[in-house]
Backbone as CSV, one residue per row, in Angstrom:
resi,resn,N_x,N_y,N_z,CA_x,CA_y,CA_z,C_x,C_y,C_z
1,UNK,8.490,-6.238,-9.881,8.619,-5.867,-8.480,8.352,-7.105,-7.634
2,UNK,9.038,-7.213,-6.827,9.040,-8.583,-5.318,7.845,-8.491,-5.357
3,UNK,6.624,-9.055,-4.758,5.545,-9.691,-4.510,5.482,-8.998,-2.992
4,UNK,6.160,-9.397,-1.777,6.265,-9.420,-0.766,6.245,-7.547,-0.879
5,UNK,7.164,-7.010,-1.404,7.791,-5.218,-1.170,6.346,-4.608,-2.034
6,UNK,5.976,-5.348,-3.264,4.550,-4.645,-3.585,3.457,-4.866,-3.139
7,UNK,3.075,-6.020,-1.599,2.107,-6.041,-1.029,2.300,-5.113,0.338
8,UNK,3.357,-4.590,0.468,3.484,-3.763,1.766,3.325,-2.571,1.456
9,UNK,4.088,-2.282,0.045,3.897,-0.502,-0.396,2.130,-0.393,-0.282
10,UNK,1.222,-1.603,-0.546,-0.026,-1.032,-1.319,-0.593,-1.394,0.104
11,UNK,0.113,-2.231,1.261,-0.415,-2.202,2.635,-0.019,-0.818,3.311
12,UNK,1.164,0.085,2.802,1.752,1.630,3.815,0.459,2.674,2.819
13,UNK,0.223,2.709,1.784,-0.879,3.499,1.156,-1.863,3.360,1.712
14,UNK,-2.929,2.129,1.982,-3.616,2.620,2.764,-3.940,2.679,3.713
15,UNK,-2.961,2.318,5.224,-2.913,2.234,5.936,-1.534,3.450,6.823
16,UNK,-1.329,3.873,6.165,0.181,4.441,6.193,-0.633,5.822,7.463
17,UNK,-1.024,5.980,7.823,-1.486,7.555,9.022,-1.895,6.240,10.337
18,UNK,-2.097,5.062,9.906,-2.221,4.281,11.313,-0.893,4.062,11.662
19,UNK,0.018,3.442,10.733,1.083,2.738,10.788,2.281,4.012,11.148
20,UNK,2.337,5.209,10.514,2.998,5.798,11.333,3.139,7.042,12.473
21,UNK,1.478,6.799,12.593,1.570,7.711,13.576,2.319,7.022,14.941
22,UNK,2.976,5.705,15.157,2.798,5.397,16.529,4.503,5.410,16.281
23,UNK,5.601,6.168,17.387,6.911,6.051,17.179,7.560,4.858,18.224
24,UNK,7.685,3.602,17.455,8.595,2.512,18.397,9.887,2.414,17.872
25,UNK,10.411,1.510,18.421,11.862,1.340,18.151,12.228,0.786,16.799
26,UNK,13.532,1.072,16.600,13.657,0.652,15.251,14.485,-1.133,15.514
27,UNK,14.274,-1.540,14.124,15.317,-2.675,14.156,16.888,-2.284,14.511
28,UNK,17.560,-2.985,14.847,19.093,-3.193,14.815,19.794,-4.155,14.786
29,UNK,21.022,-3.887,14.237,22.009,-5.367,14.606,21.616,-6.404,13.024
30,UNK,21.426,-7.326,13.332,21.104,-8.286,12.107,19.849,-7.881,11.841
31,UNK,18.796,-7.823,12.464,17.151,-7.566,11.677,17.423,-6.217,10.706
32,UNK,17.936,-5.322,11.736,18.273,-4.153,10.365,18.902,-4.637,9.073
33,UNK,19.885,-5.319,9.264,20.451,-6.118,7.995,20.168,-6.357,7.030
34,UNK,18.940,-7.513,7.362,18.216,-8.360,6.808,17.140,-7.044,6.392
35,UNK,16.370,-6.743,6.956,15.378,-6.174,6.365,15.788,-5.058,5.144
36,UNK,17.259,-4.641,5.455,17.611,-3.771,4.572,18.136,-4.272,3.476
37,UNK,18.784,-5.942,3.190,18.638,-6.916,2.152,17.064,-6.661,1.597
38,UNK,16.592,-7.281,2.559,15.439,-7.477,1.466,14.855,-5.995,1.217
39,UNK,14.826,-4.714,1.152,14.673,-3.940,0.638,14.951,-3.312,-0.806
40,UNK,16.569,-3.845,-0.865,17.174,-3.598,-1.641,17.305,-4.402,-3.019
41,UNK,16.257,-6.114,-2.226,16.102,-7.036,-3.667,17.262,-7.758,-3.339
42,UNK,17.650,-8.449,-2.201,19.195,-8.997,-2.325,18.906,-10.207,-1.528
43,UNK,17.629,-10.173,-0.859,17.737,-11.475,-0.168,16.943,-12.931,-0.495
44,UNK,17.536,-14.024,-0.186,17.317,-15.225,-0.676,16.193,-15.677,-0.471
45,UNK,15.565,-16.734,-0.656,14.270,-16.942,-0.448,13.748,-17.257,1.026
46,UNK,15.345,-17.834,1.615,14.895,-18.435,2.792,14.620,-16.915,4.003
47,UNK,15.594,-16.020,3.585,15.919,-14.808,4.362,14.404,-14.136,3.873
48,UNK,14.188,-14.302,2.980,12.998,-13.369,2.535,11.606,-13.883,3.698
49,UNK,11.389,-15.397,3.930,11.069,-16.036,4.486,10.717,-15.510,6.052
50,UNK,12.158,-15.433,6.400,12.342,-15.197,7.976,12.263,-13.161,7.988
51,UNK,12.361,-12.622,7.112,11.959,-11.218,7.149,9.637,-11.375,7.252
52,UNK,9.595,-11.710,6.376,8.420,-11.708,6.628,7.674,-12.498,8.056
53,UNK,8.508,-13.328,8.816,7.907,-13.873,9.863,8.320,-12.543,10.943
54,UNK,9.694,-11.586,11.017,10.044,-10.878,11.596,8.802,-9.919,11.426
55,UNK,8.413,-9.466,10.414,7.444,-8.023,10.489,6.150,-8.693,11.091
56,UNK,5.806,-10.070,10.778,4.450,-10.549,11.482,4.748,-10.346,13.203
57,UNK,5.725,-10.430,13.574,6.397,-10.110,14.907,6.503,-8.776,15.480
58,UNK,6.935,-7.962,14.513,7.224,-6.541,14.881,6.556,-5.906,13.682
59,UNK,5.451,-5.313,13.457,4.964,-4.560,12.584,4.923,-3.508,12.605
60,UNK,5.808,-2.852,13.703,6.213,-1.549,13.461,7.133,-1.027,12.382
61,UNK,7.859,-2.198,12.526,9.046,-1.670,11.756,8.636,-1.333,10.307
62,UNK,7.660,-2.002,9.468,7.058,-2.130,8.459,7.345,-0.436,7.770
63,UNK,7.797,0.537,8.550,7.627,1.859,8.484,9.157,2.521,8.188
64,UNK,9.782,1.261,8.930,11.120,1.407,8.461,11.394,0.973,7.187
65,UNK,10.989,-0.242,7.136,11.259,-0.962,6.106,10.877,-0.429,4.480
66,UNK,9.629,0.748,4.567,9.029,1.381,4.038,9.834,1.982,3.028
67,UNK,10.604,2.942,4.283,11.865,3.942,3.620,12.614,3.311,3.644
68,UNK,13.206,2.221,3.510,14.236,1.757,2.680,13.898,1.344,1.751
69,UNK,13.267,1.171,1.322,12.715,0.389,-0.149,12.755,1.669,-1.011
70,UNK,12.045,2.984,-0.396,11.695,4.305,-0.852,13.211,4.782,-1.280
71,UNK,14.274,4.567,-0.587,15.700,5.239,-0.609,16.937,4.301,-1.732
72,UNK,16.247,2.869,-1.526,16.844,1.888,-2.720,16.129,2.375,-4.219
73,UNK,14.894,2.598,-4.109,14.761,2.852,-5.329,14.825,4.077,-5.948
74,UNK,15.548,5.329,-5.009,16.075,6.418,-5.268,15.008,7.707,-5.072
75,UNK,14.507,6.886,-3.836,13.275,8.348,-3.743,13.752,9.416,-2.331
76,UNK,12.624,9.801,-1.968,13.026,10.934,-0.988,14.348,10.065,0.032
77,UNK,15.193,10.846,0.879,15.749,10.699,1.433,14.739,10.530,2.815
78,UNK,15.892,9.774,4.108,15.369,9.054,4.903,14.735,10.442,6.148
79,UNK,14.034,10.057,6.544,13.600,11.063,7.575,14.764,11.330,8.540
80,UNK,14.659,12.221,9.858,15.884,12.238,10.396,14.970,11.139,11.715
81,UNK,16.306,11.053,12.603,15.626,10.087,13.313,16.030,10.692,14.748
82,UNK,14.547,10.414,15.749,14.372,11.510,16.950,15.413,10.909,17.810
């Protein structure tokens, strides 16, 4: 498992009732992209790079990014979105 995707799953466990109780915006456009590369295990080192400077930026999304990792590796389907 990525390093980076198994320090966030074991950062949404125990932190996961802070992280999603608060509803902000989601990524779009290229950050969705990218973050959904690197979810899926597809992105390069440098992209992997600039995803992790993005969530130090926006750590909401971390919640998004969550369930995609959850939906690449064939688990529950995605929540609906408000």
């Amino acid at each position: 498992m990525n390093s980076e995707i198994k320090i966030l799953l074991e950062f949404l466990e125990r932190f996961g009732p802070e992280v999603t109780a608060h509803q902000l915006p989601e990524p779009r456009g290229d950050a969705a992209a990218k973050l959904d590369r690197f979810a899926r295990g597809l992105s390069s080192e440098d992209e992997r790079e600039e995803v992790c400077s993005m969530l130090r930026m926006h750590p909401a999304w971390l919640r998004w990014l969550a369930d995609r990792v959850k939906l690449a590796r064939g688990g529950d389907s995605l929540p609906a979105s408000n």
